[in-house]
VOSE-650092 format. One line per field, with one value per atom (N, C-alpha, C): x negated, y, z; residue in one letter. Coordinates in Angstrom, 1 decimal. Example, Ala and Ser with C-alpha at 12.3 -4.5 7.8 and 13.67 -1.06 7.14 Angstrom:
2
xx	-13.2;-12.3;-13.2;-12.8;-13.7;-12.9
yy	-5.7;-4.5;-3.3;-2.2;-1.1;0.0
zz	7.8;7.8;7.8;7.1;7.1;7.9
aa	A;A;A;S;S;S
END
This chain:
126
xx	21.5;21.3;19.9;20.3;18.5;18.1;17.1;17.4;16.1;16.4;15.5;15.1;13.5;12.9;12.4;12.8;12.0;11.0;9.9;9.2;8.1;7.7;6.9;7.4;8.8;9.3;8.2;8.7;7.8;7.9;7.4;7.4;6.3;6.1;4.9;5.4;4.4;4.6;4.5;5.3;5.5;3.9;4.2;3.1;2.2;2.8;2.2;2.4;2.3;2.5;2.7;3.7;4.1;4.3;3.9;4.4;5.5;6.5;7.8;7.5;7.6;7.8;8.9;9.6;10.7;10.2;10.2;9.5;11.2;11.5;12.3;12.1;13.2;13.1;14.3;14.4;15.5;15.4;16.5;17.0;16.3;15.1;14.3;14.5;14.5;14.2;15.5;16.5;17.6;17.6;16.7;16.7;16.4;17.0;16.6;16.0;16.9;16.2;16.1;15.4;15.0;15.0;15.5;15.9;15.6;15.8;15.3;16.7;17.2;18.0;18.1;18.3;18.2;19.3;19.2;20.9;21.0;21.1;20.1;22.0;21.5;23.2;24.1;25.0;25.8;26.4;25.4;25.6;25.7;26.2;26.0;24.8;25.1;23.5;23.4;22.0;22.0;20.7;20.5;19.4;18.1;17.5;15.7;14.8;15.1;13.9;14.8;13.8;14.6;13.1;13.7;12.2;12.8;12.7;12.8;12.1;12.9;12.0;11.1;11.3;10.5;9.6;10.6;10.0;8.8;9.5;8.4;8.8;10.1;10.1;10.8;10.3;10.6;11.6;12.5;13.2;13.4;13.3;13.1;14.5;14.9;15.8;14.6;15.5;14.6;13.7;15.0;14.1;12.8;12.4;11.2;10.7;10.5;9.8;8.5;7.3;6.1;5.3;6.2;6.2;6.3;7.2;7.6;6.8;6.0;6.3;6.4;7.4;7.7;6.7;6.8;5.8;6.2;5.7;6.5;5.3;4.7;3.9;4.9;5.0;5.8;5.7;3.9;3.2;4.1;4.2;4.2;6.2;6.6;8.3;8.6;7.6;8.0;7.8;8.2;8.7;8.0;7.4;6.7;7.4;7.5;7.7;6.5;5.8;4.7;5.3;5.5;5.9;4.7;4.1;3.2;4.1;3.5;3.9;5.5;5.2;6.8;7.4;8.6;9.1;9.9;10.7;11.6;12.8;13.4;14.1;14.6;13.4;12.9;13.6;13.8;14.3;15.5;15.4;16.1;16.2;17.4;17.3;16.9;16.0;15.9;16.2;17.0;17.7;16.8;16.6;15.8;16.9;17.4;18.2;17.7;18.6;18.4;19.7;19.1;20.8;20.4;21.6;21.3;22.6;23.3;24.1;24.5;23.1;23.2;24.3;25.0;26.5;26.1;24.8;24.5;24.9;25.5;25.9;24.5;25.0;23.6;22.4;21.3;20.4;20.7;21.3;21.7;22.5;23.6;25.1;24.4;24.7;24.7;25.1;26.5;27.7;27.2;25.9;25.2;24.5;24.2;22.9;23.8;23.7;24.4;23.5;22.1;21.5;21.0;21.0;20.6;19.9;18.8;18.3;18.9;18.6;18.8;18.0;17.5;17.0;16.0;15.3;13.4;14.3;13.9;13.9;12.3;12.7;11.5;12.6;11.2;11.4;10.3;10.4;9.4;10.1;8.6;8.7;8.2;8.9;8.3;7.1
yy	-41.2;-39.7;-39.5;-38.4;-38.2;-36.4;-36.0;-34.9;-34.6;-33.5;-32.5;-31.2;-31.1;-29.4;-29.1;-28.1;-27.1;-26.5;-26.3;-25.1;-24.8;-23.9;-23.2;-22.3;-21.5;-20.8;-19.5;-18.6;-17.0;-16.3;-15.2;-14.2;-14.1;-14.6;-14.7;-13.7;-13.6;-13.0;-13.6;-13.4;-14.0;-14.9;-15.9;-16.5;-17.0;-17.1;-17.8;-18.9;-19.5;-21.1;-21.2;-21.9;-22.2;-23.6;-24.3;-25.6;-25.6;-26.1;-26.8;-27.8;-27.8;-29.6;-29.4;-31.1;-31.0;-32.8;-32.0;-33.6;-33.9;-35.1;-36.3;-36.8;-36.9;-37.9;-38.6;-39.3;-40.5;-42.2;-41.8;-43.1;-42.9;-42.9;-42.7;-44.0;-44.8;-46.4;-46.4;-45.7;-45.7;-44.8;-43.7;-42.8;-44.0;-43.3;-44.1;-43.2;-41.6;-40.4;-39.3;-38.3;-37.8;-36.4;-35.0;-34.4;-33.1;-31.9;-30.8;-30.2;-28.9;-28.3;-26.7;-25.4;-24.3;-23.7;-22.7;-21.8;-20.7;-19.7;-18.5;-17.3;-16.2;-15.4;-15.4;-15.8;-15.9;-17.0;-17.9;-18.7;-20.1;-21.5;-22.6;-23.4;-24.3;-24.7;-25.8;-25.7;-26.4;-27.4;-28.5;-29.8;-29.3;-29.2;-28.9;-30.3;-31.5;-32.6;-33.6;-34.5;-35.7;-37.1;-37.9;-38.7;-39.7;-40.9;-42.5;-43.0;-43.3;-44.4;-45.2;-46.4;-47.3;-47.4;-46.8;-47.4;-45.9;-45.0;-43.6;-43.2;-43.2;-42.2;-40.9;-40.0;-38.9;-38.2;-37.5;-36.5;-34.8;-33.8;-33.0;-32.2;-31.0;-30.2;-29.3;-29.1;-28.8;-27.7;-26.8;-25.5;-25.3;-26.5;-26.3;-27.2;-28.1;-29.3;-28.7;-29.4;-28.9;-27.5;-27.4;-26.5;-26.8;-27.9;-28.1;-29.3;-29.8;-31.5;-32.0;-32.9;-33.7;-34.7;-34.6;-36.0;-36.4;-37.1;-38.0;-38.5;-38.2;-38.6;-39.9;-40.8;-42.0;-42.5;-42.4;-42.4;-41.3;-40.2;-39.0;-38.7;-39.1;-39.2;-37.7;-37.3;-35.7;-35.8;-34.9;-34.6;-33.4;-33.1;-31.6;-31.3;-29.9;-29.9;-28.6;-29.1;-27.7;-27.2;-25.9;-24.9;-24.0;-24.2;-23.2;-22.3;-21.9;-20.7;-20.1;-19.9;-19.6;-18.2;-18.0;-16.9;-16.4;-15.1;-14.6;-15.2;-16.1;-16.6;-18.3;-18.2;-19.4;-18.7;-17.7;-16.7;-17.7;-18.1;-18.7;-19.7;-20.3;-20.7;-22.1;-23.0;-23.9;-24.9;-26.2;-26.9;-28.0;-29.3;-30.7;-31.3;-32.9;-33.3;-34.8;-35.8;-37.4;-38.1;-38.9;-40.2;-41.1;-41.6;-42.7;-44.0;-43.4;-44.1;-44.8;-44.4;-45.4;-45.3;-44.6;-45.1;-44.5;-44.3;-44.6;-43.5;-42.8;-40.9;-40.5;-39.9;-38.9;-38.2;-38.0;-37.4;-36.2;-35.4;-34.7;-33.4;-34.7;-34.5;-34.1;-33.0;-32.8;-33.7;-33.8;-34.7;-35.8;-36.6;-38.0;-38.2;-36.5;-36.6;-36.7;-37.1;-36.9;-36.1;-35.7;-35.3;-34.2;-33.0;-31.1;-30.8;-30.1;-29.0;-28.0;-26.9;-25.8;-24.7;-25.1;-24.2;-23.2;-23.2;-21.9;-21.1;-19.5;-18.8;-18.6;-18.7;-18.7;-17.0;-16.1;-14.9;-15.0;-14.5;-14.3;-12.8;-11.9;-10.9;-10.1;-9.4;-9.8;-8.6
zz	83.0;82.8;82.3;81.5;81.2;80.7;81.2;81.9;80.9;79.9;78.9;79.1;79.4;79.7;78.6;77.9;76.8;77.3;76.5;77.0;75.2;75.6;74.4;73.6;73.8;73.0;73.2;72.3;72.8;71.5;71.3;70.4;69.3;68.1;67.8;66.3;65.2;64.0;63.4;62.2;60.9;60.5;59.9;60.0;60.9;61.9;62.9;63.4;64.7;64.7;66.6;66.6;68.5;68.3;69.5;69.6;70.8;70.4;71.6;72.2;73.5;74.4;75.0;75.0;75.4;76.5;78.1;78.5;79.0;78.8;79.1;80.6;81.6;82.7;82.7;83.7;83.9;83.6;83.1;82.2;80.3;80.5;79.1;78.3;78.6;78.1;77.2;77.6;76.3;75.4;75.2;74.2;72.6;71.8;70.4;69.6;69.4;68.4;69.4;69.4;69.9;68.5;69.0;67.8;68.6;67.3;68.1;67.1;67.6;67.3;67.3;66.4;66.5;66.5;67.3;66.8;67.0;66.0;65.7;66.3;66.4;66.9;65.4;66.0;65.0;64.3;64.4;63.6;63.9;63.6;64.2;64.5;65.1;65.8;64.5;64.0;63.1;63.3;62.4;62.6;62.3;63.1;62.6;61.9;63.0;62.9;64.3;63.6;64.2;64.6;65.5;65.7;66.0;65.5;66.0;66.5;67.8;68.8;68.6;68.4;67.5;66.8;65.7;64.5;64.1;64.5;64.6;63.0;62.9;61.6;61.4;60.9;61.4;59.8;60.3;59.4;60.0;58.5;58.9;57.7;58.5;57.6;56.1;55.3;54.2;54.5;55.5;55.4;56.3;57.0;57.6;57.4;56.5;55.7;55.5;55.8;55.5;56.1;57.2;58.4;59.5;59.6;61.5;61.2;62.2;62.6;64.3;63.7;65.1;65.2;66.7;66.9;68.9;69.0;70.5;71.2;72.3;73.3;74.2;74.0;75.1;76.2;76.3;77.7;79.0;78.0;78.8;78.5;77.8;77.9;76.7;76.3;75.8;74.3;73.4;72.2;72.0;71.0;70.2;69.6;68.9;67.6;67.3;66.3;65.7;64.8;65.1;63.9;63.4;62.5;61.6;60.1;59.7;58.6;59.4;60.6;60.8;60.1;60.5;59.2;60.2;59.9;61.0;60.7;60.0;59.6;60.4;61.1;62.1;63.7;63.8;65.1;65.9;66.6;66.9;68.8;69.3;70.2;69.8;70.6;69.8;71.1;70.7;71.7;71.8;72.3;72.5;72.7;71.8;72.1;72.0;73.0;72.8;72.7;72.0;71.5;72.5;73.2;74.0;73.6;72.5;72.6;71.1;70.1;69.0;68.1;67.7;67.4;65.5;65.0;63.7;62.8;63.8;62.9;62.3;61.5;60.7;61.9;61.7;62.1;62.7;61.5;61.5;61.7;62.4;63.3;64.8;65.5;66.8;67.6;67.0;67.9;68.0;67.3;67.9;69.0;69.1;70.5;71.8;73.2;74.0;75.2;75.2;76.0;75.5;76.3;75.3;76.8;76.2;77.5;77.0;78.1;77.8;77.1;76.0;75.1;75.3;74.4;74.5;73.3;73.9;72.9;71.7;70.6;69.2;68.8;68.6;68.0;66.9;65.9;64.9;64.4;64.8;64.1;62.4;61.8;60.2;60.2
aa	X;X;X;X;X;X;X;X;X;X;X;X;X;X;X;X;X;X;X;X;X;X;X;X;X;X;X;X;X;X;X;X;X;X;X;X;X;X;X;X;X;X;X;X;X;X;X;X;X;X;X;X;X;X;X;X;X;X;X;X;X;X;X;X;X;X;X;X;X;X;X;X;X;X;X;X;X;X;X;X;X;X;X;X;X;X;X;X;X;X;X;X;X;X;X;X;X;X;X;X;X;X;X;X;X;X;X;X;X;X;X;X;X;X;X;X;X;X;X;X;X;X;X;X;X;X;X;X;X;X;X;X;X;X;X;X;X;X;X;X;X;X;X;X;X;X;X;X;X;X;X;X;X;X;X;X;X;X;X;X;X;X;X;X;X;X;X;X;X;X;X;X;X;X;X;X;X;X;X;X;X;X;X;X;X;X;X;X;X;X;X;X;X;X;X;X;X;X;X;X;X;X;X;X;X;X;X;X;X;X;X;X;X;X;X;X;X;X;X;X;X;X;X;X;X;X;X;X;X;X;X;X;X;X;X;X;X;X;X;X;X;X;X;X;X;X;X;X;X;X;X;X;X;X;X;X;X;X;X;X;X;X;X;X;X;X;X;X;X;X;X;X;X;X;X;X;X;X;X;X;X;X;X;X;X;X;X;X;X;X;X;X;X;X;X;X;X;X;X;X;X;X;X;X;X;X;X;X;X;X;X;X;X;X;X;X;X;X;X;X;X;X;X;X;X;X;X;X;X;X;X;X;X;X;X;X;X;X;X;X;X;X;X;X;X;X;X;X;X;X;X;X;X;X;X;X;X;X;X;X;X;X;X;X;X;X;X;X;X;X;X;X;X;X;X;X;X;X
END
């Protein structure tokens, strides 16, 4: 089992910048990606960013390319994500998720992760 806390959501304005932590306990030693996920009303939860164990390579959805970055503290078990230039378009619930079970799906598939917290709300006002 491995057990994911969000925190850093909040209400900021357009153009501005929040950092997400999502700290990891348990059974950590089997995480392999480590991913963040948004899912705004209405609409489906879709792939923000993604982080490889290892090898430490990171992938990001286009629309926040050169805006979000992930990055992974291992000492400490937890995952960031920095959002700068945010947009109200960024409004959204944003999920932390981990793969423990490798099975080589896209990054970008939810259905790879098998570990979700329960989600920070990110508001951006315009």
């Amino acid at each position: 089992q491995v057990r994911l806390v969000e925190s850093g959501g909040g209400l900021v304005q357009a153009g501005g910048s929040l950092r997400l932590s999502c700290a990891a306990s348990g059974r950590t030693f089997g995480v392999s990606v480590m991913g963040w996920f948004r899912q705004a009303p209405g609409k489906e939860r879709e792939f923000v960013a993604a982080s490889r164990c290892c090898a430490g390579s990171t992938y990001y959805a286009d629309s926040v390319k050169g805006r979000f970055t992930i990055s992974r503290d291992n000492a400490k078990n937890t995952v960031y994500l920095q959002m700068d230039s945010l947009k109200p378009e960024d409004t959204a619930v944003y999920y932390c998720a981990a793969d423990t079970l490798n099975t080589g799906s896209p990054y970008t598939d939810s259905r790879r992760y098998d570990y979700w917290g329960q989600g920070t709300q990110v508001t951006v006002s315009s």
